[in-house]
N, C-alpha and C positions, 0 to 999 in steps of 0.2 A: 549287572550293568550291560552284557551284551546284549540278555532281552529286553531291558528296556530298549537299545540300540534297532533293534530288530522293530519293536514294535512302530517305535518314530518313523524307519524306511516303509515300512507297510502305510503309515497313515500316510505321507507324503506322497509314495507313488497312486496313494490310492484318490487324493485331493486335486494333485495336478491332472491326474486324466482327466477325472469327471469336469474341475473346472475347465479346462481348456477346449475338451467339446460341448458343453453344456450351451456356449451362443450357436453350432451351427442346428446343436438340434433343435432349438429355439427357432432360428431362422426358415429350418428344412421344414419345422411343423407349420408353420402362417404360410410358407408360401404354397403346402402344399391343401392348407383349406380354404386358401382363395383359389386355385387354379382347379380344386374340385367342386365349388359352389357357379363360379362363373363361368366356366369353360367348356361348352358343350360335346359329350363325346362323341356324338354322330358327325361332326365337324372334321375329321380324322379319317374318317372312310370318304369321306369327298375328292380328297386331295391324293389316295395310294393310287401310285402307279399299277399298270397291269404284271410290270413285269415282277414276281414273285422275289429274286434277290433284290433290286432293286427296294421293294416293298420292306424286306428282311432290315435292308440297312438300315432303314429309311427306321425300323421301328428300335434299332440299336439305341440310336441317339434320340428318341423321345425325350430321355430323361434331361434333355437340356429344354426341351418346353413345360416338361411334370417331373422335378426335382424334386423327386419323393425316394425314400428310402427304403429297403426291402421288404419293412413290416407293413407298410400303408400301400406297397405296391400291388401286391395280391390281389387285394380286391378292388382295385380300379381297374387292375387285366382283365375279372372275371368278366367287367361288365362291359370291356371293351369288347369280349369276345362273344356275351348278347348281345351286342350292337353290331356285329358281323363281322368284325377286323380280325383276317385270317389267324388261326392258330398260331403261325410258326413269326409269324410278325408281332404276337401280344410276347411269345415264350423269348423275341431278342431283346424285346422292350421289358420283361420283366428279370431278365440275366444282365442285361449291360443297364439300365436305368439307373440302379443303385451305382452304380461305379461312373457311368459317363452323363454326370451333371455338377452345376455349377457349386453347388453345395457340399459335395463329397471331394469333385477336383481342389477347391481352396482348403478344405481342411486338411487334405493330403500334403498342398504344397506347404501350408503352414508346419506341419507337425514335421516335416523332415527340413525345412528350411534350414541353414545351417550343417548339416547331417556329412556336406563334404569333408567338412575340419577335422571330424571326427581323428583320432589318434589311437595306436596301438600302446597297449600299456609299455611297452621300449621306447615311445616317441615319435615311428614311424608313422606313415598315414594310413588309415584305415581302409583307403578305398571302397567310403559308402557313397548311399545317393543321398544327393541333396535333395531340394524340392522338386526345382522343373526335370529330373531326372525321374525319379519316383512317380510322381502323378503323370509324366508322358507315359510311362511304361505299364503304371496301374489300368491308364484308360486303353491302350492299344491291345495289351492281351486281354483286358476285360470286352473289346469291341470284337475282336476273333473268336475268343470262347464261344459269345454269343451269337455270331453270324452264323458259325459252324455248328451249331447245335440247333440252332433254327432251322437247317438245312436237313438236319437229320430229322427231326419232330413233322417237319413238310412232307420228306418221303413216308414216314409213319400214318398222317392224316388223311394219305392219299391211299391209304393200305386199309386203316382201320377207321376212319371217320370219326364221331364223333362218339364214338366208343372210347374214346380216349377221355373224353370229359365226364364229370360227373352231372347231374340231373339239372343244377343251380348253375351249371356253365354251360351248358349248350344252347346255342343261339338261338332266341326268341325272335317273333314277331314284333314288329315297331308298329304303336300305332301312329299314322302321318293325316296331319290337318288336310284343308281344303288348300294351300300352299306348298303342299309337296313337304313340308317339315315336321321335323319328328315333334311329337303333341306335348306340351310342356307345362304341370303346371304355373302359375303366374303367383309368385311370390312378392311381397312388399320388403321394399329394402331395409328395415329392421329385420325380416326374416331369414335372409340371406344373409346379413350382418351375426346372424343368432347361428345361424348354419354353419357360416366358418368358424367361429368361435370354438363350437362343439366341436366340429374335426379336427382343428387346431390341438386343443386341448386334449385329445382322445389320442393324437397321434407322440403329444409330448410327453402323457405320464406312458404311454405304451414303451416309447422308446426309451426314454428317462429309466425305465423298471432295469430294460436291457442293457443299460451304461452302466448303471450302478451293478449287477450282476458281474458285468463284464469287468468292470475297472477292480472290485473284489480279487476274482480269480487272478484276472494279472498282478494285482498285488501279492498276490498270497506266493504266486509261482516265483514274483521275483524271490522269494525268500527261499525257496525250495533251491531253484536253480541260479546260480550264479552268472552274471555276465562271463567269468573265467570259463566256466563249463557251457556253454553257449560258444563262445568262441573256439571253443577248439573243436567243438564239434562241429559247427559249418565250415571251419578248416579243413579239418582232413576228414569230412567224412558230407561232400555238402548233396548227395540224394538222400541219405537220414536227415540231414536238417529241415531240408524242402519238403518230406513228407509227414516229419514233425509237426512243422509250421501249419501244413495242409490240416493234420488232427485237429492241432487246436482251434483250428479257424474254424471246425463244423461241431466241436464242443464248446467255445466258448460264447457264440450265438451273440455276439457284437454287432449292432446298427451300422450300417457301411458311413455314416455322418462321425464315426467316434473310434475307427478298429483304427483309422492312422496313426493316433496316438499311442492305441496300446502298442502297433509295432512300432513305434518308434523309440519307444520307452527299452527296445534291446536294443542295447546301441552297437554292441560289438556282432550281432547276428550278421551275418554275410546279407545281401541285399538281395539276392532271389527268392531268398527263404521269405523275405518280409515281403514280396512281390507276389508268392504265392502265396501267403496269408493275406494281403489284401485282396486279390484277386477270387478265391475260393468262397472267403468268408460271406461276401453278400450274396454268392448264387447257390449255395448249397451250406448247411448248419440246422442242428436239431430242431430248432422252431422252425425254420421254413419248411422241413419236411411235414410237419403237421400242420401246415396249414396250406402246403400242396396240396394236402389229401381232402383239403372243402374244394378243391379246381378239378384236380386230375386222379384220373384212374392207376390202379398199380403200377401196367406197365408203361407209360409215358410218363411215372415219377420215375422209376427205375434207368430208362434211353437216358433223358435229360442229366439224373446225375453222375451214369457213369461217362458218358458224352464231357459233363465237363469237369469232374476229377482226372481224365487222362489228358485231356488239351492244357490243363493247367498245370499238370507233374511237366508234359513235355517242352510247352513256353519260359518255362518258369528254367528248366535244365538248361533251355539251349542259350535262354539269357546269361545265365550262370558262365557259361561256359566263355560268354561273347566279352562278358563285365572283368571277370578274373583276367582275360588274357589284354585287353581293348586299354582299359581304367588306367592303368600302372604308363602308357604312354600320353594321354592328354589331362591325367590329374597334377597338378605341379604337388612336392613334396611341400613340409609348411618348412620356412627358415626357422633355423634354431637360434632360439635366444641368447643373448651375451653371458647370459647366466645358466646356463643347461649342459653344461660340457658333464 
């Protein structure tokens, strides 16, 4: 009776993930094969500033114009970085993109919405994050990781050039019309209609493959690990939690359109932990490393990820530190019910 019991919790945790992210990656796929069929990328070098941070920021928050997700991001950087758009501005565009856009932000705030209420098995409050708590904090250290790591990839580029890229990323020659514009074939708008279709599609079973993967393993682990052993170890023990959280997050290789789920799915895990699991997981995990290695050379894989495994151990601790002491004074306790004595 209890493995059937077991097996029910395994189908459940494993139905509600995929269902509940299955419309953004649906959403995240069309929007991002329309905005790569229509949307010119030589368009983007027009508009960068001279000034190099400035440039950095500017390419942080792309991911609010090309809400695409970490697996389709790749190689829309490659070819932004043939089309000339500095190195250290494709690498903030390609670290914060997955985390700061409109696609990732609402699924974040959906999947913890709620999340305040939460309750310790005695009754007390649990002091988690809700939604706009979560997803401000997932985008702000996902926006630092990135600026900060672009800064360090800039002093790299200036050191080793284009050494750092591989043969299929180093920037090409454009050819430009008698209008000064980049030469383009002229497509008929069934073909372009037929264009996004394909990347649409190419992008939803790719990521689709990685949900279902992922929402597996989380089921499987609730069953391993219990909410009771989760909780007490980001209790009294929350730099083991946070570099926990960090593992799984580069083993479990999660779409950043569907990882809020699976953190949310530990309800009693302390909230930095779940902060540094969403924050790590879309810029470093085992498929992105191999498909780094069609971009970048050894060592600008190597900068880039320990760059941003230590800014994410250290955001993720000082939030910790900030949440546990801050929380307990502007969270109200819940009233106890006439029946709960």
């Amino acid at each position: 009776m209890d493995n059937i019991a077991k097996v029910k919790d395994f189908v459940l945790t494993f139905t509600s993930i995929f269902y509940e992210a299955l419309p953004f990656i649906i959403l995240g796929a069309v929007i991002a094969g329309i905005l790569e069929e229509m949307l010119p990328q030589r368009l983007l070098t027009r508009f960068l500033p001279r000034s190099r941070t400035l440039a950095i920021i500017i390419g942080a928050v792309l991911g609010l114009v090309f809400p695409m997700c970490e697996c389709g991001i790749i190689p829309v950087m490659r070819r932004l970085i043939r089309k000339g758009l500095p190195l250290s501005c494709c690498v903030a565009y390609l670290l914060a993109g997955p985390i700061i856009n409109v696609v990732v932000m609402l699924s974040t705030f959906v999947a913890f919405s709620g999340m305040e209420n939460a309750v310790e098995p005695g009754g007390g409050l649990a002091y988690q994050m809700g939604g706009w708590w979560m997803m401000s904090l997932r985008i702000a250290l996902g926006f630092l990781v990135a600026v900060g790591t672009a800064h360090i990839v800039e002093w790299q580029y200036r050191l080793y050039g284009s050494k750092l890229l591989m043969p299929l990323a180093i920037p090409a020659k454009v050819d430009i019309n008698e209008d000064g514009e980049e030469a383009e074939e002229k497509r008929s708008a069934w073909q372009r209609l037929s264009n996004i279709t394909d990347t649409a599609l190419h992008d939803f079973i790719d990521i689709t493959v990685f949900l279902i993967l992922g929402a597996l393993l989380a089921a499987f682990t609730r069953q391993i690990v219990t909410q009771e052993m989760i909780a007490d170890l980001s209790r009294n023990h929350a730099v083991l939690s946070i570099v926990l959280m960090m593992l799984l997050a580069v083993l479990l290789c999660l779409c950043s359109e569907a990882d809020a789920f699976v953190a949310a799915s530990f309800i009693t895990l302390r909230p930095a932990a779940k902060l540094a699991f969403l924050v790590l997981g879309p810029m470093l995990d085992l498929k992105l490393y191999m498909m780094y290695t069609r971009v970048f050379r050894p060592r600008l894989i190597y900068t880039i990820f320990l760059s941003v495994i230590i800014q994410v151990f250290i955001y993720s601790y000082v939030t910790h530190l900030l949440w546990e002491h801050y929380a307990p004074q502007f969270m109200v306790a819940p009233v106890p019910t006439p029946g709960g004595k």
